[in-house]
N, C-alpha and C positions, 0 to 999 in steps of 0.2 A: 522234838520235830516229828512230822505224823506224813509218811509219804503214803501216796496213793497204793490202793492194792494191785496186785496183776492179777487181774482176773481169768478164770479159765474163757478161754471161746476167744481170748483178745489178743491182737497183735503189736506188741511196743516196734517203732520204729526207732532205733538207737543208734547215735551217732558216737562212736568209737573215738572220735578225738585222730590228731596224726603217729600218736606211735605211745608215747609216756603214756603207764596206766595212770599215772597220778593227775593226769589235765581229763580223765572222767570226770564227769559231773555225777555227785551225791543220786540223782534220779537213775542214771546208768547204771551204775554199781546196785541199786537197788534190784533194776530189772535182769542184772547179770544171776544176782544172787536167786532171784524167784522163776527163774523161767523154767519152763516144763521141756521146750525144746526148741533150739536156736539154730537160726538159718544166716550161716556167718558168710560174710564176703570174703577173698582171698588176701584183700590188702590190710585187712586185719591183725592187729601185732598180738604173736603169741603170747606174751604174756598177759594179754587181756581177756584171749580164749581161757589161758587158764584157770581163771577168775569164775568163770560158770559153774553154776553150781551143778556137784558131783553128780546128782542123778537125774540132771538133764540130759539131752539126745543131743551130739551137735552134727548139725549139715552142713557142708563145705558147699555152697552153688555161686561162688566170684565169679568173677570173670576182669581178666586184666587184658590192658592192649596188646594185642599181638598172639594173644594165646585163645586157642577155642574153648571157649565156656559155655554154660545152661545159656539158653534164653529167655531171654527178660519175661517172654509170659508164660515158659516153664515155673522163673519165681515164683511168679506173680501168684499161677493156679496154686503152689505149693504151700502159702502162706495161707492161702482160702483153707485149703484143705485141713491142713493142720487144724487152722482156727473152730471148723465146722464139726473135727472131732474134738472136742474140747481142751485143746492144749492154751498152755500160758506159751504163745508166742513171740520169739524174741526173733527180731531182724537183727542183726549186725553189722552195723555198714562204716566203712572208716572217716573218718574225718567227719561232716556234718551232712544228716540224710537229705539234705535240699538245697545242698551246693552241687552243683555239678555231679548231681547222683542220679538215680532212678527211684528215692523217695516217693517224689511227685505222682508219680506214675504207679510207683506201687501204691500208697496211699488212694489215690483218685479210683483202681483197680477194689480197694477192700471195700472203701465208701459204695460204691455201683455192687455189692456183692452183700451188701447186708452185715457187714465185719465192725466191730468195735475196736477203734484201735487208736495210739497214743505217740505224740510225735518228741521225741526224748532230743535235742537238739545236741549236737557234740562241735568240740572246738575246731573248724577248718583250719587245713593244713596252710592254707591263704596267711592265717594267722597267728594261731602257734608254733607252727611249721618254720616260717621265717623268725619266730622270737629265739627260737631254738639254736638258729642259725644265725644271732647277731643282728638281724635285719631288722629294723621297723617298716610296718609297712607306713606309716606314718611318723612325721617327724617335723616338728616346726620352722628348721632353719631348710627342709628340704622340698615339704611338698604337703600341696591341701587336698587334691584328690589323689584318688588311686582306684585302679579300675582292675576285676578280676575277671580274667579271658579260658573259655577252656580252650584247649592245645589243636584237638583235633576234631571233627563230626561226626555221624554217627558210620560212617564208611572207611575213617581213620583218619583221611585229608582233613586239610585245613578248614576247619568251621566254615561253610559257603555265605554266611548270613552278617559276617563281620565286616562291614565297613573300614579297612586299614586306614586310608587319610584320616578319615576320624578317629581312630582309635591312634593314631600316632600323635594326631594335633591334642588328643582329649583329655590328656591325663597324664601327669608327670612323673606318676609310678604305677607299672603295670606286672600284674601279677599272673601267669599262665602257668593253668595247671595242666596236665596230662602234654607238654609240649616237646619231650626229648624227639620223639623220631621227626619232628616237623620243625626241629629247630634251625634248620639253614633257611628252611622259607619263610618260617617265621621271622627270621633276623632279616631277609632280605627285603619282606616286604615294609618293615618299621623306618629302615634305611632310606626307602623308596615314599616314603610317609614323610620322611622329612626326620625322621631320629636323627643325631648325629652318630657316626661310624662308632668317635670314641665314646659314646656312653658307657657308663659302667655294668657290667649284667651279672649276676649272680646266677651260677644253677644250686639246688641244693635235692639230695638224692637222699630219700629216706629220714626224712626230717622227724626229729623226737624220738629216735631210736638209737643205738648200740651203734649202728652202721651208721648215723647220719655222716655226710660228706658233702664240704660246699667245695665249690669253686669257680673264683672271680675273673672277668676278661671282657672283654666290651663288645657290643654287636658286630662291630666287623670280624673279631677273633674267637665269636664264641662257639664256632663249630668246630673250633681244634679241641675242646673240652669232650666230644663225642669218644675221641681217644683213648681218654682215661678210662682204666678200667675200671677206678672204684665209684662210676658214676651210673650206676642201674634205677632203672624205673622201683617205685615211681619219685619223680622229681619235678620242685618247682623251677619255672622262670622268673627273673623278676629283674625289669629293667627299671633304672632310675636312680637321682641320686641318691639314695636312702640306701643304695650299696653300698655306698665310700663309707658311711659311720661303721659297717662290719670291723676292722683293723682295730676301735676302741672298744665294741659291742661284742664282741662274739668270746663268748661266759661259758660255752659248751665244749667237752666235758668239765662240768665246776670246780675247781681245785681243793 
């Protein structure tokens, strides 16, 4: 098998997967191993950083909800730079760079800047995240669509651009990510959509990791789960029946 080189001057965009280094893809693990110097996000699972190779640089520039971090065209200029002194650079982003990330943007940023650069896809938390936790997002006896919602906008509130009646009528399993602080309005509004109270809802905190932690409780009860403490960002939503199969599914930690 003959993977591509990482070439000095170039930027890999690399999608870290939700936590297990083992659900890297063969191309990731390549780009971990050759990079000159790696501009990692925060939600990044350490033992993934650890994985880079020894005599690469690595930069911390995340940024998570609720905490102040670089700005997005602090990155942005930081990857040019890098790239224009000849480094092999590596992005590091968690889960998949063009789910609900700033991929797009930083990519569309390198393309307008004259950068070569390479889009490494990783496994969204949307999808490993819940295998992890028992959950299909699909499931034949449960449900044909499934729709994936971010949590909050770029101000933190509730996405302004979502349509709720439709997104309650539209799809019988729904999956939000980045939704813990917004999750009473979120339940209220799917309620007001026409969900029923007792649907099933699943949070899961830390999905594919040491920490992961789920737990189950239906949209009218799911903001007594805020209580728990062992339910820290970040974490998905996911309403629908494809929660009830958890009780047969749920393999994690494997015995």
């Amino acid at each position: 098998m003959t993977l591509p080189d990482f070439l000095p001057g170039t930027v890999w965009l690399v999608g870290a997967g939700p936590g297990d280094p083992g659900l890297l893809t063969l191309l990731a693990a390549h780009a971990l191993a050759g990079a000159d110097h790696v501009v990692c996000d925060a939600l990044v699972d350490a033992r993934i950083v650890a994985m880079v190779n020894p005599a690469a640089e690595i930069e911390e520039m995340g940024k998570r909800g609720g905490v102040a971090g670089p700005k997005q065209e602090r990155i942005t200029a930081r990857l040019i730079e890098l790239a224009r002194a000849g480094k092999r650079v590596l992005r590091l982003k968690g889960g998949d760079p063009f789910v609900f990330g700033r991929g797009p943007e930083e990519a569309l940023a390198l393309a307008e800047a004259g950068i070569v650069f390479r889009i490494v896809p990783g496994i969204t938390a949307g999808i490993g995240g819940l295998a992890y936790a028992g959950i299909p997002a699909t499931a034949k006896q449960c449900n044909s669509t499934v729709t994936f919602v971010t949590g909050h906008g770029p101000d933190g509130d509730l996405p302004p651009e979502v349509d709720w009646d439709a997104l309650g009528r539209g799809a019988q399993v729904l999956v939000f990510y980045m939704a813990l602080r917004q999750l009473d309005r979120v339940a209220a509004r799917l309620m007001r959509a026409g969900r029923p109270a007792g649907e099933p809802v699943a949070l899961v905190s830390r999905a594919a990791t040491p920490g992961q932690a789920v737990r189950v409780a239906t949209l009218a009860t799911a903001t007594d789960l805020l209580a728990d403490p062992v339910l820290p960002s970040p974490a998905l939503l996911v309403v629908g029946p494809v929660v009830g199969l958890r009780p047969r599914l749920d393999w994690w930690p494997p015995q």
